[in-house]
MMTF fields as JSON, N, C-alpha, C and O atoms, coordinates in Angstrom:
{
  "mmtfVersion": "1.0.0",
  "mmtfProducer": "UNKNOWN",
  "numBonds": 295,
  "numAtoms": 296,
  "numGroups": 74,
  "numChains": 1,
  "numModels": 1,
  "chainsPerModel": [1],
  "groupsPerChain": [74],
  "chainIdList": ["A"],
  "bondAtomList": [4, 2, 8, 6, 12, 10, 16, 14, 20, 18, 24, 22, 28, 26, 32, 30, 36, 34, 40, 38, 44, 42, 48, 46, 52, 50, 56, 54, 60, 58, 64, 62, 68, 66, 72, 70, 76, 74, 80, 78, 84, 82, 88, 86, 92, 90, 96, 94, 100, 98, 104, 102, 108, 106, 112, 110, 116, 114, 120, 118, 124, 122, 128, 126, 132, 130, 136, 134, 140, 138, 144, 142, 148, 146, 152, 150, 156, 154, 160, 158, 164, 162, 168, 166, 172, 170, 176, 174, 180, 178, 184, 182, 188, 186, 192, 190, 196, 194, 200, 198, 204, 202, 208, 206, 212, 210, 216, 214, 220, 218, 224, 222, 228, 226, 232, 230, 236, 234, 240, 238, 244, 242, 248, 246, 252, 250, 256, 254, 260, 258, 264, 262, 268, 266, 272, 270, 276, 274, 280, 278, 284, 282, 288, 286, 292, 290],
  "bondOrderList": [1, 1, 1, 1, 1, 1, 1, 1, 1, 1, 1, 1, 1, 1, 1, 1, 1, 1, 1, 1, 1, 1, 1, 1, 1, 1, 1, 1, 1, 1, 1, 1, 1, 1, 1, 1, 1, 1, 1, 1, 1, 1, 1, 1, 1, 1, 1, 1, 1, 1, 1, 1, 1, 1, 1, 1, 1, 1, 1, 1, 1, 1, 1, 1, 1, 1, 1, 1, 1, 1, 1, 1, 1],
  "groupList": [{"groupName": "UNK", "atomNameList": ["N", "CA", "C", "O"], "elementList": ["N", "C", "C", "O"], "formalChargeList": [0, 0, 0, 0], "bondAtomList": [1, 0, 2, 1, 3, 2], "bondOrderList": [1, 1, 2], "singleLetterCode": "X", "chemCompType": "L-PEPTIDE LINKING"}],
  "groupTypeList": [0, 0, 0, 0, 0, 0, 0, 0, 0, 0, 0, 0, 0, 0, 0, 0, 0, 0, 0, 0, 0, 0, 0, 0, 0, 0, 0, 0, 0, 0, 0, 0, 0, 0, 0, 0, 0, 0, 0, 0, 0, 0, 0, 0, 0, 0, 0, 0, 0, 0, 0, 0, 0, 0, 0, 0, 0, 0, 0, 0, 0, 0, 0, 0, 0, 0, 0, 0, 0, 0, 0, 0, 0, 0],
  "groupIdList": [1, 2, 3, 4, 5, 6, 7, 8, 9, 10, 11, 12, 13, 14, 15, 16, 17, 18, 19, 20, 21, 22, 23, 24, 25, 26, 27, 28, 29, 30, 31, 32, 33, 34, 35, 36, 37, 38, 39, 40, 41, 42, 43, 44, 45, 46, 47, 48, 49, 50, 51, 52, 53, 54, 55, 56, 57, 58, 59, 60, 61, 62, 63, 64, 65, 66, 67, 68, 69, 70, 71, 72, 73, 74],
  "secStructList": [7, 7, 7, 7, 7, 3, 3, 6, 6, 3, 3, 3, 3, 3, 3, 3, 7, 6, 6, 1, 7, 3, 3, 3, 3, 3, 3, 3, 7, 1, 1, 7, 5, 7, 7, 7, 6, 6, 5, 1, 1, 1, 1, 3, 3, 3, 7, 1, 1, 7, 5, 1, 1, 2, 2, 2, 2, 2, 2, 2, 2, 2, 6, 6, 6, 6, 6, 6, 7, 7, 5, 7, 7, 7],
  "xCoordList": [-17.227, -16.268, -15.956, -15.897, -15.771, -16.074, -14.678, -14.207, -13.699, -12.323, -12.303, -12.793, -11.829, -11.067, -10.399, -9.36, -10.838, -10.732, -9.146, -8.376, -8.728, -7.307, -7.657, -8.634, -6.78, -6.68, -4.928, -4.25, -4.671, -3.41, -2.641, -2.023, -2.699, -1.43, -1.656, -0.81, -2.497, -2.947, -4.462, -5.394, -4.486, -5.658, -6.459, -5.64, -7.253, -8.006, -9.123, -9.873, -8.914, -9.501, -10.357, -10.072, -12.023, -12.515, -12.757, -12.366, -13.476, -13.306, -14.849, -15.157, -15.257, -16.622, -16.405, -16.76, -15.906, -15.509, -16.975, -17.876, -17.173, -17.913, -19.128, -20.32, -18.612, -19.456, -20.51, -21.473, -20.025, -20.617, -20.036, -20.492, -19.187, -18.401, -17.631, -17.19, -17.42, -16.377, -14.98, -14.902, -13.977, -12.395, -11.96, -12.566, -10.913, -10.141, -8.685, -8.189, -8.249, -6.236, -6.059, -6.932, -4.884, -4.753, -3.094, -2.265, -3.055, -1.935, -1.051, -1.63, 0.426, 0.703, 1.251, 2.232, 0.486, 1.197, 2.262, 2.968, 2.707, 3.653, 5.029, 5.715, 5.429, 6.872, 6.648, 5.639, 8.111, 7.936, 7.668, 8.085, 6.926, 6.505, 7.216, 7.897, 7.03, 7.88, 6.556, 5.456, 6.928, 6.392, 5.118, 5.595, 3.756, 3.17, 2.853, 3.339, 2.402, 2.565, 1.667, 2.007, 0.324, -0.325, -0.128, -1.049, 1.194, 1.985, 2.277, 2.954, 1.36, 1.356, 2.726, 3.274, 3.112, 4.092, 4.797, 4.393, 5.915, 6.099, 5.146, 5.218, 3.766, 3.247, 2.041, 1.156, 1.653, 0.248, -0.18, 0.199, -1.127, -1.003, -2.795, -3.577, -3.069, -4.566, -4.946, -4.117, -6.232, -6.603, -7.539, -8.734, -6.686, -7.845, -9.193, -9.777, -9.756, -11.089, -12.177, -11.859, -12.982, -13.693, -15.439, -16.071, -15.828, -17.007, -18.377, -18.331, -19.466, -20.865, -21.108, -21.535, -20.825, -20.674, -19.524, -18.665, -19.493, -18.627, -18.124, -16.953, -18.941, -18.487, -17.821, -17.275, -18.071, -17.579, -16.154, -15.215, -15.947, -14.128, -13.537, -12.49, -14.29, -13.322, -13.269, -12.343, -13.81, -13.979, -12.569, -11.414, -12.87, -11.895, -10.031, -9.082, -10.298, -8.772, -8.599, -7.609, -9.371, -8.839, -8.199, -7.088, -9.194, -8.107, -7.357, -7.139, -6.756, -5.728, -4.56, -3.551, -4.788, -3.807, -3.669, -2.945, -4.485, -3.834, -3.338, -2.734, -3.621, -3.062, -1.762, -1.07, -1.468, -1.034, 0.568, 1.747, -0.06, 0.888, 1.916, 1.605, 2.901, 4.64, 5.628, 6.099, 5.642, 6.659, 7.882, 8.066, 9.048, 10.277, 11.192, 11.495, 11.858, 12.505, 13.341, 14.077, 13.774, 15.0, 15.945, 17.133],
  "yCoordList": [3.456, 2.396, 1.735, 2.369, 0.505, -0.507, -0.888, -1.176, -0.927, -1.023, -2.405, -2.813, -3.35, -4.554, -5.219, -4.698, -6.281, -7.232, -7.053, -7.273, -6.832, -7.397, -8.896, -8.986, -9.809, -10.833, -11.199, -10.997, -11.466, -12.079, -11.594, -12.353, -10.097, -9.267, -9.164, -8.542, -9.573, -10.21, -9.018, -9.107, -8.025, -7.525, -8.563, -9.449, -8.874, -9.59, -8.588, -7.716, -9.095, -8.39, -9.059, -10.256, -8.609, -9.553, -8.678, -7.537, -9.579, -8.876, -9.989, -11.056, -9.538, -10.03, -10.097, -9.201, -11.087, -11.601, -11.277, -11.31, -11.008, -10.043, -11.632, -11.556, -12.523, -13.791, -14.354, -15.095, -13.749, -13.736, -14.14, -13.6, -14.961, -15.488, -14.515, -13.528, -14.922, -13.782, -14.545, -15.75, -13.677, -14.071, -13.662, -12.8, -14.084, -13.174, -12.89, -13.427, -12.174, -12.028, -11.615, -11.061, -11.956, -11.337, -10.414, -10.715, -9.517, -9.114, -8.722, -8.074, -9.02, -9.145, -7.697, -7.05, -7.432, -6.047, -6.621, -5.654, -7.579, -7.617, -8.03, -7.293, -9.206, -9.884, -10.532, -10.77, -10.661, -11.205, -12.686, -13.011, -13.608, -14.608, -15.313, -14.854, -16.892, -18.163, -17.698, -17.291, -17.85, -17.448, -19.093, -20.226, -18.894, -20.335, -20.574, -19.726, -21.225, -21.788, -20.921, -20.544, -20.386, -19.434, -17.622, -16.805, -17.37, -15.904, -15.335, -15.847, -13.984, -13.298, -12.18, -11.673, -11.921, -11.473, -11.664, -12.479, -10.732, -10.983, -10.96, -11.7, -9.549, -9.529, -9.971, -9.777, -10.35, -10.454, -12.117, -12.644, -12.61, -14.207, -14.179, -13.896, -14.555, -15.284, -16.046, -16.943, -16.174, -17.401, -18.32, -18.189, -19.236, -20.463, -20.618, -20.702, -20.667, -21.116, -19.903, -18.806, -20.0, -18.785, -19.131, -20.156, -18.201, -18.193, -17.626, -16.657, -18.1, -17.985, -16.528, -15.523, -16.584, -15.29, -14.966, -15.785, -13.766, -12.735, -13.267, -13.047, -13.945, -14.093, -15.389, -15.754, -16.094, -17.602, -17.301, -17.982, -16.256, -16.137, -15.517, -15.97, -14.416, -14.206, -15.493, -15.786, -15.724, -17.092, -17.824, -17.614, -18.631, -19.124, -18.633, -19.263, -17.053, -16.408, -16.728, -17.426, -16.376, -17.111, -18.036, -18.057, -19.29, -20.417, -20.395, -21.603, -19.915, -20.097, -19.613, -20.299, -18.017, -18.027, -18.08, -17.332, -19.077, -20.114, -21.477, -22.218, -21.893, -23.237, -23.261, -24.278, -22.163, -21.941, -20.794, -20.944, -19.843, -18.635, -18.798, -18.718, -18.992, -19.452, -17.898, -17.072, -17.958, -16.632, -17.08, -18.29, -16.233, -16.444, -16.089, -14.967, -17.423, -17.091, -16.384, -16.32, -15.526, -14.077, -15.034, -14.725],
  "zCoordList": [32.001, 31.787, 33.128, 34.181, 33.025, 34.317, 34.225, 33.125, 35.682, 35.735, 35.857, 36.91, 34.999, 35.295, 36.451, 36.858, 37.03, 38.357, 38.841, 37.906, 39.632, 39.751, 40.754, 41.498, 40.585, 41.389, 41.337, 40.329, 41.942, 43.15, 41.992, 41.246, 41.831, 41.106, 39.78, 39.138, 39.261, 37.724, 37.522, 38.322, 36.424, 35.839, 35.396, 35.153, 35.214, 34.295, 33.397, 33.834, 31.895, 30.852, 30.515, 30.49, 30.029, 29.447, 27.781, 27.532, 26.857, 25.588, 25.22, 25.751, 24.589, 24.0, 22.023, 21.256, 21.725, 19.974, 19.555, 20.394, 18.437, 17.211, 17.297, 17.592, 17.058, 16.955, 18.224, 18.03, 19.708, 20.185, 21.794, 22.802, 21.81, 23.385, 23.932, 23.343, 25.501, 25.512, 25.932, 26.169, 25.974, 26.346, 27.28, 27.917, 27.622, 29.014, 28.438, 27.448, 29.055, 28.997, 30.565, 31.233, 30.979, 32.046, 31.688, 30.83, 32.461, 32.864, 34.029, 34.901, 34.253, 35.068, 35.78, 35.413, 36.716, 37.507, 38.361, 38.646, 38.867, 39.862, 39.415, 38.707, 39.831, 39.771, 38.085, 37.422, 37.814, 36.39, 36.939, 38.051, 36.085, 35.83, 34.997, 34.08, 35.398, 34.046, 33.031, 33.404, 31.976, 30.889, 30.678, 30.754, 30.457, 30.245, 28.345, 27.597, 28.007, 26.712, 26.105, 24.983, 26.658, 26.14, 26.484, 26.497, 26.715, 27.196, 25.396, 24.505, 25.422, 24.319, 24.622, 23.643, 25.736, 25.89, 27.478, 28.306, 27.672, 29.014, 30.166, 31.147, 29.836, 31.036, 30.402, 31.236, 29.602, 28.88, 28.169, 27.123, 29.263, 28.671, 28.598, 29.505, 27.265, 26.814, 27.7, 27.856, 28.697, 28.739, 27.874, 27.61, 27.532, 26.819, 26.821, 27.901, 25.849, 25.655, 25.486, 25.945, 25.079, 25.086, 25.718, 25.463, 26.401, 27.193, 26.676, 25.917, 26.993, 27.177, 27.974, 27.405, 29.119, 29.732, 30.417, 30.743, 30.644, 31.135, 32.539, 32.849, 33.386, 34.362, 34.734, 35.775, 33.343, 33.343, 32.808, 33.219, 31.859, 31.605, 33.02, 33.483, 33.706, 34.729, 36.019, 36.776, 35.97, 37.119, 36.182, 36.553, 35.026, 34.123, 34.654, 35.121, 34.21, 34.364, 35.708, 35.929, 36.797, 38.161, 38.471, 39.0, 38.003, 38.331, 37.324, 37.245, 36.436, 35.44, 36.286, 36.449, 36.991, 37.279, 38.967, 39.625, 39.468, 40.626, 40.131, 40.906, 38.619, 38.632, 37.677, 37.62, 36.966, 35.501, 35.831, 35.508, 36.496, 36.579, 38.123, 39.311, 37.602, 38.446, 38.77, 37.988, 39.682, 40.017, 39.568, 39.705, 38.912, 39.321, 39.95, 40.355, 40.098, 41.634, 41.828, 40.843, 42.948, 43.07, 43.116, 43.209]
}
């Protein structure tokens, strides 16, 4: 079993759908986060769209969460 990426505090998951693409989720290990429109829970947000390969969703979850994921503020 192959351990999941961390990037800038964030796991990234990938998951491979029965039909054939794959997905990402990330989750958040660090500070709580503003919640974004695709947040399945407090620490656990889908990223959009689904991928061809594996390395195109984690690339994907990257910039999602440099363009997407907001700290909140103390």
């Amino acid at each position: 079993m192959r351990e999941p990426p961390i990037y800038k505090q964030h796991r990234i998951h990938t998951s491979r759908l029965p039909s054939g693409p794959w997905i990402a989720l990330i989750v958040n290990l660090g500070r709580k986060t503003v919640p974004t429109r695709d947040a399945l829970t407090d620490t656990v947000t889908r990223v959009p769209g689904e991928y061809a390969l594996e390395d195109q969703a984690i690339q994907t979850a990257r910039a999602y969460i440099d363009h997407e994921v907001r700290d909140v503020p103390e």
